[in-house]
N, C-alpha and C positions, 0 to 999 in steps of 0.2 A: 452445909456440905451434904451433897446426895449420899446414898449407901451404894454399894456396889454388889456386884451379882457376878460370880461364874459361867461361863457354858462349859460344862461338864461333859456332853456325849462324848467325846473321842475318849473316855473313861471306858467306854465298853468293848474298845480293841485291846487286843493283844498289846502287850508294854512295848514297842519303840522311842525314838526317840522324843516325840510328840507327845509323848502318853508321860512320858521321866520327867519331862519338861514342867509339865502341868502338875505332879503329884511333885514335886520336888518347892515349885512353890506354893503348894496350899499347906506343906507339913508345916513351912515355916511363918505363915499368915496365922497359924495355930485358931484354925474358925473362926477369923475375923470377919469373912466375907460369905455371903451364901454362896450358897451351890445350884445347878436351875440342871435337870438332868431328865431325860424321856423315862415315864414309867417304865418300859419296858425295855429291853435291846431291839434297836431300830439300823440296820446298815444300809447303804447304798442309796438310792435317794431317798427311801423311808424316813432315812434320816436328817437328809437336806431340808425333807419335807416339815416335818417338827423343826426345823433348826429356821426357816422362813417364816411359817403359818403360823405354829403352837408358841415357840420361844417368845416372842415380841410382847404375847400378852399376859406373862407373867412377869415382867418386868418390876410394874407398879411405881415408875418414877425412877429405878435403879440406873446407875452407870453399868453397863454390861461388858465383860469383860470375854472375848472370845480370842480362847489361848491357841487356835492351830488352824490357821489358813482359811476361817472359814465363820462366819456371820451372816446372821439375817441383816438382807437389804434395807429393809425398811428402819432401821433401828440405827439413828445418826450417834445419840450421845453413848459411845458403843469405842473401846482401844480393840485393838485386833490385834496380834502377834503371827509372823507373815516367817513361815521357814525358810521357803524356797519358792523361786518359779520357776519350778522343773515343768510346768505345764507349759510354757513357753520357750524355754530354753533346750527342753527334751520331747519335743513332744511326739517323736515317734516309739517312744518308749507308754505310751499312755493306748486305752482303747478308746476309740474317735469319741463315745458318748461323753466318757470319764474328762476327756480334752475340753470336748465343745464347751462345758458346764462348766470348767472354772475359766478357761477364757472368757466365758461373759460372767463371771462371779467377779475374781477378783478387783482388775479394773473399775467397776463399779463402787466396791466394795471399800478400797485405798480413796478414791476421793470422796467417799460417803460419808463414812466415819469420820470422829475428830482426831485420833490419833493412832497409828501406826508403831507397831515395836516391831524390832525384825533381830534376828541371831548376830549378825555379822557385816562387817562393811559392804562383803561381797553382795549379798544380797538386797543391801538397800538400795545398792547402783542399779542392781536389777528390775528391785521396784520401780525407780525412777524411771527408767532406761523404757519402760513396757507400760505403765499409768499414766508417764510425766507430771506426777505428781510433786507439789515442792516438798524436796529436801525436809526445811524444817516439820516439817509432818511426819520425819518418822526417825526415829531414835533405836539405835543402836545398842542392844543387851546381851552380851556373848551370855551361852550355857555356862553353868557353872560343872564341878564333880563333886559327887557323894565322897565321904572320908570312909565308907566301907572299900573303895577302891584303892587300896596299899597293896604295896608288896607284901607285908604280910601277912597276906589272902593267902597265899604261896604254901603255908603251911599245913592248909586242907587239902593239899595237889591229891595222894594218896586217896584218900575218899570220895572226891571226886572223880578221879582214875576209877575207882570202883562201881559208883555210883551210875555213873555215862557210859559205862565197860566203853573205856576209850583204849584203842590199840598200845598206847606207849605213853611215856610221859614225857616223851623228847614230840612238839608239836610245832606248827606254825599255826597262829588262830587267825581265822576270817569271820567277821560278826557284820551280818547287816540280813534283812530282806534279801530273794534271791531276786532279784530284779536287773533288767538290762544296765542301767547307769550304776551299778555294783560294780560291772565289768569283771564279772566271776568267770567269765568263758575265755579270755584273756588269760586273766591271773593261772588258771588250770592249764592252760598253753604254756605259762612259762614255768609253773611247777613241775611239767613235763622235762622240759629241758635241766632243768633244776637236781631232782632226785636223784640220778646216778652220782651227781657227783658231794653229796652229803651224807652224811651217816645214814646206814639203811631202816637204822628207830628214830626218825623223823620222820612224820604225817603232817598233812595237812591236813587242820580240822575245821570245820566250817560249820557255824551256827548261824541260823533266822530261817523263818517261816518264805515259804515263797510267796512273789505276789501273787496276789487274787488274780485271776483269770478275768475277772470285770474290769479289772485296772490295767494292767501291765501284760504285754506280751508275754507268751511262752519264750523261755530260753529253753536251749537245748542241753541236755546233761544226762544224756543214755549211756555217752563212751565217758568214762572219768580215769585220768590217768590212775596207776598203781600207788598207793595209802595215801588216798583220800578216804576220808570221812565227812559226812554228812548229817549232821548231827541234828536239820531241824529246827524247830523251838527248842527251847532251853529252859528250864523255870530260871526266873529272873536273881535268886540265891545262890545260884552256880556259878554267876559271871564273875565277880570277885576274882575268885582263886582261878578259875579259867582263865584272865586276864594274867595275875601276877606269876600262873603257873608257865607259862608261855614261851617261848624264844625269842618268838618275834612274832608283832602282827603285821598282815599285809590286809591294809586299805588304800586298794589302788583305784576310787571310785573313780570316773568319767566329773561324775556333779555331784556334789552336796553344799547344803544352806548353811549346815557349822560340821558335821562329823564328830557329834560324841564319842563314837567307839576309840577314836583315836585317844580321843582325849583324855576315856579312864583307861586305856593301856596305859599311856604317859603314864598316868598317874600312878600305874601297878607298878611300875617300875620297869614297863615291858617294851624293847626298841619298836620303834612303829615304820614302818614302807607304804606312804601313803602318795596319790596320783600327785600331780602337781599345778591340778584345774578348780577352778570354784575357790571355797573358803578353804581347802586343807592347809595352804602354805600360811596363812590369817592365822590359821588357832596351833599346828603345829610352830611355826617359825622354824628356828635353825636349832629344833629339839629331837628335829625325825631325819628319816631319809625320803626325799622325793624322787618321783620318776615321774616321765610321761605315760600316761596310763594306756597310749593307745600304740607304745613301744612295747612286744612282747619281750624281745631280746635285753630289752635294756630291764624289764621287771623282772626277769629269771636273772640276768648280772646281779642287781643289786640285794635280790634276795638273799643269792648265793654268798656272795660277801660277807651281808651279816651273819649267817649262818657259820659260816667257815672264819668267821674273826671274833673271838674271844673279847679284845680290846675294847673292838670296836660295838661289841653290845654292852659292854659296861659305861663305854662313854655315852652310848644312847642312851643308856638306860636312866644315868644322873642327868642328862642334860633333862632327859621327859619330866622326874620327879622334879626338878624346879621348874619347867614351863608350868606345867599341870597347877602349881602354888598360885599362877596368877588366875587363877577359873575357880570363882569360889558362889556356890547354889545361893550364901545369904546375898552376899552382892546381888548377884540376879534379883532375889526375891528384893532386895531394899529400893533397888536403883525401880523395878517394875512397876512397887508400890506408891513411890513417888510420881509415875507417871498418872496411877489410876486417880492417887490423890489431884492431884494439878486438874485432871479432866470434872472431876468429882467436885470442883470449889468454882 
């Protein structure tokens, strides 16, 4: 049986989903597997660059394991794990260069390698749908959630409140990258309409980095309706209680590959409003509320709803904490290792 090998660079971005993904399974591999990482922090193609050229030859016989949309070409006995293909599916959300580069990546990449893991059903269709690649080549491993994401997080709301000097403690939370398929300019359209008719200590609070400007178009966010906040990065110890401190989150993306963020709300105990395209209705189920994400009126209705029904966020709320029970990181990590094993023999 071969040993196996990490590709680690997406280690040197900012924590998203991508980043959780990959440190969620190496905690629980407990340094089973190496790690193969650039001396230095390398972005944008610097780092494509070492991830083609330098990666391949440190290898030494190893099964490589490349956890986030991305592997050297040349390197066959290689599992990939494949999020999304927003580069296909969005692609005017992308800048041309960012676009061109994984359109001839991926493709190549899905029939190169021997095996394919990907987050969710919706996604695999996708692979298929745009590689025609066969089916049995790529196997299906939903994200899992951390057990620091409870309601019980709820308990540091206060501190937090202090810590973020966040306007109120009554919020609505939005967590993602500010990126177009967010459909943040939307969601602010119907919070618009929304406000007057909710308690006037209700905010909107919205956390994540915006996209890079080499990747993702500008959005525009100069007029922002009345209590919004904009909060940015986040250290990655504040989401917890951010989450379980919450009312309700709204994630009304356009496209996502799985949508963690809903998944540790669920888990906080916190009603979620997510779009009702891509994977969200896959990992939510009949535990959220959906809408059409590209309905303004109908996302300011069903926010409004929750907000203004007592009932109806307690029943979201237990319906999340048992969906969230079937999303568990060891599964991920067991079902993953099995793959690498199978490749590895």
């Amino acid at each position: 049986m071969q040993k196996i090998a990490i590709n680690v660079r997406v280690l040197n971005s900012p924590i998203t989903g991508v980043q959780r993904y990959l440190m969620e399974l190496r905690a629980r591999w407990n340094g089973g597997i190496d790690s193969i990482a650039p001396y230095s922090f390398l972005s944008g193609m610097a780092g494509h660059a070492w991830e083609q050229l330098v990666l391949p030859t440190k290898l030494q016989g190893r099964v490589l394991f490349s956890p986030s949309n991305t592997g050297p070409l040349q390197v066959e006995n290689q599992v990939v794990t494949i999020h999304d293909m927003a580069v296909f599916d969005c692609p005017k959300t992308f800048n041309p260069r960012f676009e061109a580069f994984y359109k001839f990546l991926l493709p190549r990449l899905v029939r190169r390698t021997r095996h394919i893991i990907t987050v969710s059903e919706f996604v695999k269709g996708r692979i298929i749908a745009h590689t025609n690649v066969n089916a049995s080549k790529v196997t299906v491993i939903p994200n899992g959630v951390a057990s620091r994401f409870s309601p019980a997080a709820a308990s540091g709301l206060d501190r937090v409140v202090a810590a973020l000097n966040l306007p109120s403690r009554e919020y609505v939370l939005v967590v993602g990258s500010l990126e177009p398929r967010k459909n943040l300019t939307r969601l602010l359209q119907a919070w618009s309409r929304v406000k007057d008719h909710v308690s006037e200590g209700i905010w909107l609070v919205v956390i994540g980095a915006k996209g890079k400007s080499r990747v993702f178009r500008d959005i525009s966010l100069n007029s922002l309706p009345a209590r919004v906040l904009l909060l940015g990065h986040v250290a990655d110890h504040f989401l917890p209680t951010l989450y379980a401190g919450a009312l309700a989150m709204a994630f009304v993306s356009i496209y996502e590959g799985f949508g963690l963020p809903a998944l540790e709300a669920m888990a906080s105990g916190t009603p979620v409003l997510v779009g009702n395209r891509s994977s969200l209705p896959e990992v939510v189920g009949n535990a959220g509320m959906t809408v059409d994400p590209f309905d303004i009126e109908s996302i300011a209705q069903r926010m409004q709803q929750i907000l203004q029904d007592p009932k109806l966020r307690s029943d979201l709320r237990q319906l999340g904490i048992l969906r969230a029970e079937h999303f568990s990181w060891n599964e991920t990590a067991r079902k993953t290792w099995d793959v690498l094993q199978s490749v590895s023999s």
